[in-house]
C-alpha positions as CSV (number, residue, x, y, z in Angstrom):
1,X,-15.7,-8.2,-15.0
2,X,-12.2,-9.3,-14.6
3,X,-10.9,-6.5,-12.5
4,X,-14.0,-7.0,-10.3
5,X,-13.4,-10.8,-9.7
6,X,-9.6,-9.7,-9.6
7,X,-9.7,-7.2,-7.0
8,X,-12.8,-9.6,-4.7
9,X,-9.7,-12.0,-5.1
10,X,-7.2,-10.1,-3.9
11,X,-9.6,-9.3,-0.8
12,X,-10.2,-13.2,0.1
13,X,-6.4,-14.1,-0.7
14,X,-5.2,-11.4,1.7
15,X,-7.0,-13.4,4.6
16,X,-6.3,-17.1,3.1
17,X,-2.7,-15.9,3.3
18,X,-2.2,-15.2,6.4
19,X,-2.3,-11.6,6.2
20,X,1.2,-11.4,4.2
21,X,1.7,-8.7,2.5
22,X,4.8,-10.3,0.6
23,X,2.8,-13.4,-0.7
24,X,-0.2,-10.6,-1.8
25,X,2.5,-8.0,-3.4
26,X,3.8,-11.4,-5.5
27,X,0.3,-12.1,-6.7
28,X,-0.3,-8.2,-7.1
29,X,2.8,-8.3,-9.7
30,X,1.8,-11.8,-11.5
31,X,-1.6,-10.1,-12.0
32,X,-0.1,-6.9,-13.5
33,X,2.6,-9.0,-16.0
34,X,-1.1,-11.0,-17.1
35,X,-2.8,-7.4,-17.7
36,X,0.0,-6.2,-19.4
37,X,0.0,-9.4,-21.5
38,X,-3.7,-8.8,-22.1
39,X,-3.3,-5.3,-23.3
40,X,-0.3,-6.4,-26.0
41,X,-2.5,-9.2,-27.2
42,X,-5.5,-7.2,-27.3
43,X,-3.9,-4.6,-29.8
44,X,-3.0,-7.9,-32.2
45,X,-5.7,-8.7,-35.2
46,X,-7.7,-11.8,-35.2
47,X,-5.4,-13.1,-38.3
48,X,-2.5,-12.4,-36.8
49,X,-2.9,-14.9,-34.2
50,X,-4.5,-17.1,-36.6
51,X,-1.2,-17.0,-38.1
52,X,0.9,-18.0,-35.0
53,X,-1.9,-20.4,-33.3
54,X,0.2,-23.8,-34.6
55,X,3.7,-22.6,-33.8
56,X,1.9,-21.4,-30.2
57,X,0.6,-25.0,-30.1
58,X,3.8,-26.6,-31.0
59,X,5.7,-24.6,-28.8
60,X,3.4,-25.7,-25.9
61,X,4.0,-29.3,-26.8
62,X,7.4,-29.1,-26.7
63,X,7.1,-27.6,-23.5
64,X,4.9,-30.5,-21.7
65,X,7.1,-33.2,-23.1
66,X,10.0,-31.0,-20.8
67,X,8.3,-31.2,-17.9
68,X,7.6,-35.3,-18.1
69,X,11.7,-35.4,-19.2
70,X,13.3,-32.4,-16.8
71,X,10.5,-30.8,-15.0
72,X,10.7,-29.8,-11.0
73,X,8.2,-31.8,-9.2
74,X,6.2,-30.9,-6.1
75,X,3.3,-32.8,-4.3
76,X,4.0,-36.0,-5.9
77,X,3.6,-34.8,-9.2
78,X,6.1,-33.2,-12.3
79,X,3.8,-30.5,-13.5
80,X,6.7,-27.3,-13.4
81,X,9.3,-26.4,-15.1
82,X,11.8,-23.6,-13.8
83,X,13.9,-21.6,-16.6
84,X,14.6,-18.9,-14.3
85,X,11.0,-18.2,-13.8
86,X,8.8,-21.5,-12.4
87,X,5.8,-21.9,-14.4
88,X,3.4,-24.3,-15.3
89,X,2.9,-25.0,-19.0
90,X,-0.4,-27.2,-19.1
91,X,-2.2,-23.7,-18.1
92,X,-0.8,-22.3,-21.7
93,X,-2.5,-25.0,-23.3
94,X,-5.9,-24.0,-22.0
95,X,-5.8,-21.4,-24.8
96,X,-3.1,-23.9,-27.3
97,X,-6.2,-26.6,-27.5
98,X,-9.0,-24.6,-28.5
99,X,-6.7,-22.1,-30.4
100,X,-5.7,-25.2,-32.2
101,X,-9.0,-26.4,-33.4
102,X,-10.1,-23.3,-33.7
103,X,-7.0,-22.4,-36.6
104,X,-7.9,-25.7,-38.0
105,X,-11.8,-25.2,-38.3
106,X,-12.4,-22.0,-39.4
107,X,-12.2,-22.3,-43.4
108,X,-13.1,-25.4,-43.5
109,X,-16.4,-26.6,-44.5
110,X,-19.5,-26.9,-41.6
111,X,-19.8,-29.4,-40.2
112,X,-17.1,-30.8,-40.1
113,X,-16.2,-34.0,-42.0
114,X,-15.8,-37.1,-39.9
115,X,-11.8,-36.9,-40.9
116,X,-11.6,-33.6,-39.8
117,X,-12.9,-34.4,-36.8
118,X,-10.6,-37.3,-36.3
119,X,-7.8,-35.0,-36.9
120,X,-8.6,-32.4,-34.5
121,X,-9.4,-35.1,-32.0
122,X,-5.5,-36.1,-31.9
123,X,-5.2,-32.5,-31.3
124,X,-6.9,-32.8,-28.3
125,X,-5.4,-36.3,-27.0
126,X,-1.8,-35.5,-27.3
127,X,-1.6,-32.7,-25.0
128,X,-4.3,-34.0,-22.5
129,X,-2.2,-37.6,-22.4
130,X,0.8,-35.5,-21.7
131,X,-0.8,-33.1,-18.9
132,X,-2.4,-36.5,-17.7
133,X,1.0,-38.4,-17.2
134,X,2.1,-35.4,-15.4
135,X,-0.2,-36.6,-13.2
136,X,-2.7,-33.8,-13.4
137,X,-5.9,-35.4,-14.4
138,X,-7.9,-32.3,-13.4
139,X,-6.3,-29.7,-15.9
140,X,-6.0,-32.8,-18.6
141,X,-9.7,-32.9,-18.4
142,X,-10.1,-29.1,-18.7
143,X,-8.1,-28.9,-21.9
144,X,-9.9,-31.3,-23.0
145,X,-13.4,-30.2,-22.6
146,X,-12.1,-26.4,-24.2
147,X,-10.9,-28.9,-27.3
148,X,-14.4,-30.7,-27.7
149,X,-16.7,-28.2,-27.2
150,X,-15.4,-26.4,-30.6
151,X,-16.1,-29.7,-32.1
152,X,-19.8,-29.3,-31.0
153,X,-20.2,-25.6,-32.1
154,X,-19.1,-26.7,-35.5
155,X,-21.6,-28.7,-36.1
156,X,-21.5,-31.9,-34.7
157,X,-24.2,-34.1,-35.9
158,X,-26.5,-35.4,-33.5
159,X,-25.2,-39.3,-34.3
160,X,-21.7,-38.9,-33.4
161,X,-22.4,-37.2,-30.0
162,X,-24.6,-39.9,-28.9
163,X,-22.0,-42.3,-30.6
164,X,-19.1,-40.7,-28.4
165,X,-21.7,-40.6,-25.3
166,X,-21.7,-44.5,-25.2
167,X,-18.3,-44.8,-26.1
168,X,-17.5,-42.7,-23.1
169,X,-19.1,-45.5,-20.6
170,X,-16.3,-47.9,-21.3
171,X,-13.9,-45.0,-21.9
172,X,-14.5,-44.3,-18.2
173,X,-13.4,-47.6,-16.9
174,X,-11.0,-47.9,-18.8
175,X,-9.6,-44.3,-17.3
176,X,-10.3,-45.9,-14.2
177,X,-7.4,-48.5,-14.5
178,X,-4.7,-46.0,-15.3
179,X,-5.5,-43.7,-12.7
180,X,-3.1,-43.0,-9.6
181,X,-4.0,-44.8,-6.6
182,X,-4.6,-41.2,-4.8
183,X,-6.7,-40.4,-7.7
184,X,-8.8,-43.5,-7.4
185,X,-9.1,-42.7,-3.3
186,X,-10.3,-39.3,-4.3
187,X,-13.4,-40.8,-6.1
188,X,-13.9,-43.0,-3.5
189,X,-13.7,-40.4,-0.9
190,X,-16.0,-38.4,-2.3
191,X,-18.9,-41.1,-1.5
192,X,-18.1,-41.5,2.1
193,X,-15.4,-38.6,3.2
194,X,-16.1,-40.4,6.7
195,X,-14.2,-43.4,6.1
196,X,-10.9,-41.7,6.5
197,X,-11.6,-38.0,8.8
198,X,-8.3,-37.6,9.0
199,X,-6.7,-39.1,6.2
200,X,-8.1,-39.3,2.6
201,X,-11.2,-37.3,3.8
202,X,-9.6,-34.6,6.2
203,X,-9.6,-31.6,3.4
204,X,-13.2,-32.1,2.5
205,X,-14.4,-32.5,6.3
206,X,-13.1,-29.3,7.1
207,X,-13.7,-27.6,4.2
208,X,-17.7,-28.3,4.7
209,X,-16.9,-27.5,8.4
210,X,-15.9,-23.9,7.3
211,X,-18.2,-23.1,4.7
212,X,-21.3,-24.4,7.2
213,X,-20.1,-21.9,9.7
214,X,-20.0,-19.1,7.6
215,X,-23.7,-19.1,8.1
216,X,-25.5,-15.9,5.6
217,X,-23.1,-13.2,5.9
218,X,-20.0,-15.2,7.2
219,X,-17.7,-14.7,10.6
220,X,-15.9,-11.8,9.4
221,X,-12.5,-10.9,6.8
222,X,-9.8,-12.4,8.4
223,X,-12.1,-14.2,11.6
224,X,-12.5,-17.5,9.9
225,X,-11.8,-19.5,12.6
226,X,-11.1,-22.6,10.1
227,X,-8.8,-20.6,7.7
228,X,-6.8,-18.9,10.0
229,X,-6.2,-21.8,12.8
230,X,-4.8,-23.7,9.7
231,X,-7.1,-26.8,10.1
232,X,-8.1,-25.9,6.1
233,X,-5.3,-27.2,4.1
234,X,-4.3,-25.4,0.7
235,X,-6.3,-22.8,2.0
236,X,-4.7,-20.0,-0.6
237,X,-5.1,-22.2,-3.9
238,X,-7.8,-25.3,-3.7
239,X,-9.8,-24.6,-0.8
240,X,-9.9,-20.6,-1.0
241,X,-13.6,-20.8,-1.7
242,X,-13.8,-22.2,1.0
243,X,-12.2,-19.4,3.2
244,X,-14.2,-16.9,1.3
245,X,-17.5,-19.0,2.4
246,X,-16.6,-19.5,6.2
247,X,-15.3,-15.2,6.5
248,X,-18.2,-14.0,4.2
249,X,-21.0,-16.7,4.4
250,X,-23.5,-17.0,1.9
251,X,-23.7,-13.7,0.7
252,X,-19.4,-13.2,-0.5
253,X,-20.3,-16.9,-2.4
254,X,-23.1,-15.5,-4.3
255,X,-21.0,-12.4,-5.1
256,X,-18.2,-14.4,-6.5
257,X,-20.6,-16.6,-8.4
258,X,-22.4,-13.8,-9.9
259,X,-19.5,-11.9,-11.7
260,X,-17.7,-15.4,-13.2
261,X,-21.7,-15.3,-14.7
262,X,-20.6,-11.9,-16.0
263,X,-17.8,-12.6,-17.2
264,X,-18.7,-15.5,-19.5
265,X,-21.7,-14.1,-20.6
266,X,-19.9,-11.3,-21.9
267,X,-17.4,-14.2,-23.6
268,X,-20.6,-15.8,-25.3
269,X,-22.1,-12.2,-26.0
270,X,-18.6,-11.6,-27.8
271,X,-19.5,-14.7,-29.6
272,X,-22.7,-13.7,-30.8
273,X,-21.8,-10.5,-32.1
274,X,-18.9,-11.7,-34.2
275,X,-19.1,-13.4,-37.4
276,X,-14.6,-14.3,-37.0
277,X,-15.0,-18.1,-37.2
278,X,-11.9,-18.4,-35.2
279,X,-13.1,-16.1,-33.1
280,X,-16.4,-17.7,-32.3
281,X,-14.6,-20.7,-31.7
282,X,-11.9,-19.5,-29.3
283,X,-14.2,-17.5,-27.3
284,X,-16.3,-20.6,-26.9
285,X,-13.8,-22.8,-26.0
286,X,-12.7,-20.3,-23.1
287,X,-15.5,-19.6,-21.8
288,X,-16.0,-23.5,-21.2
289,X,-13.0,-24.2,-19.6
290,X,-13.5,-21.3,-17.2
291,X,-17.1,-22.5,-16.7
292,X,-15.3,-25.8,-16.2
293,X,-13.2,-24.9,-14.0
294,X,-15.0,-22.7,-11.2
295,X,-17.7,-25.5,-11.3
296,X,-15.0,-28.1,-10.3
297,X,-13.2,-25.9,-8.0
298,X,-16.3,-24.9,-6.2
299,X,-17.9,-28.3,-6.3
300,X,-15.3,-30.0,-5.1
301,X,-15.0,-28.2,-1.7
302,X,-18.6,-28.5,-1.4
303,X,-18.4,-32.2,-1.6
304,X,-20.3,-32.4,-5.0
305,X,-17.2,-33.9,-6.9
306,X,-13.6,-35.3,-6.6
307,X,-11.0,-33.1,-5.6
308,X,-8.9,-32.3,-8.5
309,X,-6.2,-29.6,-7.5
310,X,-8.0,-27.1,-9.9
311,X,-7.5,-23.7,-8.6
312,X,-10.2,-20.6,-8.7
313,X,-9.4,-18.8,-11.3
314,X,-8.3,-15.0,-10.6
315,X,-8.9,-16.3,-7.0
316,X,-6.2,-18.1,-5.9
317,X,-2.9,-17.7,-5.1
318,X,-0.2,-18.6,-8.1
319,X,0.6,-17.2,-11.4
320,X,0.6,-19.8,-13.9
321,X,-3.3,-19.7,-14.3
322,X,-3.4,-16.1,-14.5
323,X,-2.2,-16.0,-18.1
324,X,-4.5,-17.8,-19.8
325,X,-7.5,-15.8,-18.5
């Protein structure tokens, strides 16, 4: 499943990319240092990384609290930090949270106790306030979602979910108030993109524009008229599925959207078969967060939610994000 999705990628980047063989050679090696990574980590027992989930954890902490104080900033926001190689750590903590929760979970009684729950709820806040501040309100909400959902499987009662339902409502506005202004005008552009064409609305008018066009079997690889005139911005990272539905229409969409359904079916199958607490756990928790994540990538070009700056995962161009999967 992943070198499917990997190598479709690699065939949808090429065009999003200009047709540049040096920006697709420097994905093509960040995409073999993740395998390798893969491969060392799949030769390591469960309890071995048991062992090493907190100082993992702790070492991603350390690292966000670096970018806030030193990191390199692009776009407006201080998400990177460059120690000879420019990275993002907030995509490490994809795997930290749930890895976290997971370590802290799996000998303990089930369900869990309302103190424990407590407990690994601070796990979850302090690294999603940190990515937040960064600001990247997108991957803060990611993390967060891997973090809860390992909460749920072990055995939330019924009582606190409906409890933490309600006290989401308020929660919400609350969020509201510290949000960025171009956050806020993100929401708000999202209920009438025409208020602004070609400000605030611009990337989600012509993202519609090129995925309408693409029609059932789309204008052809490298033809989209959209993507390759540049009037699609971030067309390599945020907007890619966007290229991909203007170039291969309706039926390269489908195909994309099929094997991410493979792949985290074979997560939750993996999950099933195992009886490794931690395991179950982990599994879960990233299988939500890349469920997550291709349903806010994808919705938001197709104008069903906020743009976020979430990336396709194995998709789009950039390293960082790589890792984790």
């Amino acid at each position: 499943g992943l070198l499917l999705i990997c190598a479709f990628g690699r065939f949808v980047l090429y065009s999003a990319v200009g047709e540049s063989n040096r920006l697709l050679i420097n994905q093509a090696v960040r995409l073999g240092v993740a395998f390798v990574a893969m491969f060392i980590v799949a030769q390591l027992p469960p309890d071995f990384l048991r062992r090493w989930t907190p100082w993992g954890y702790l070492a991603g902490l350390i690292l966000l609290v670096l970018v806030l104080t030193s990191g390199d900033i692009g776009q407006g926001a201080r998400r990177w930090l460059d120690i000879g190689i420019r990275f993002q750590p907030s995509e490490a903590m994809k795997l930290g949270v749930p890895m976290m929760a997971a370590w802290f979970l799996h000998d303990r009684q089930i369900p869990p106790k309302l103190g424990h729950i407590a407990v690994i709820a601070v796990m979850i806040v302090v690294p999603t306030v940190l990515i937040a501040k960064q600001p990247d309100l997108g991957t803060a909400l990611l993390i967060a979602a891997s973090g809860i959902i390992v909460i749920v499987l072990a055995g939330m009662s019924i009582r606190i979910m409906i409890g933490l339902g309600v006290a989401a409502i308020p929660g919400a506005l609350l969020l509201w108030n510290f949000m960025q202004d171009y956050q806020k005008q993100r929401v708000l552009t999202l209920l009438n993109p025409d208020s602004d064409p070609l400000g605030a609305g611009y990337n989600i008018i012509q993202s519609k524009i090129a995925i309408g066009s693409g029609g059932m079997f789309g204008k052809g690889w490298t033809n989209g008229s959209q993507a390759q005139l540049e009037f699609l911005p971030e067309r390599d990272t945020d907007f890619i599925f966007a290229v991909l539905g203007e170039e291969l229409g309706l039926i390269g969409t489908l195909t994309v959207l099929t094997l991410f359904g493979l792949l985290i079916f074979a997560i939750v199958r993996l999950v099933q078969l195992t009886s490794d607490k931690y395991v179950q756990f982990v599994a879960t928790g990233v299988a939500v967060w890349l469920m997550v994540q291709v349903v806010t990538n994808i919705g938001a070009t197709l104008k069903l939610l906020p743009i976020t700056g979430v990336t396709l995962p194995l998709v789009s161009y950039g390293g960082s994000s790589l890792i984790p999967v």
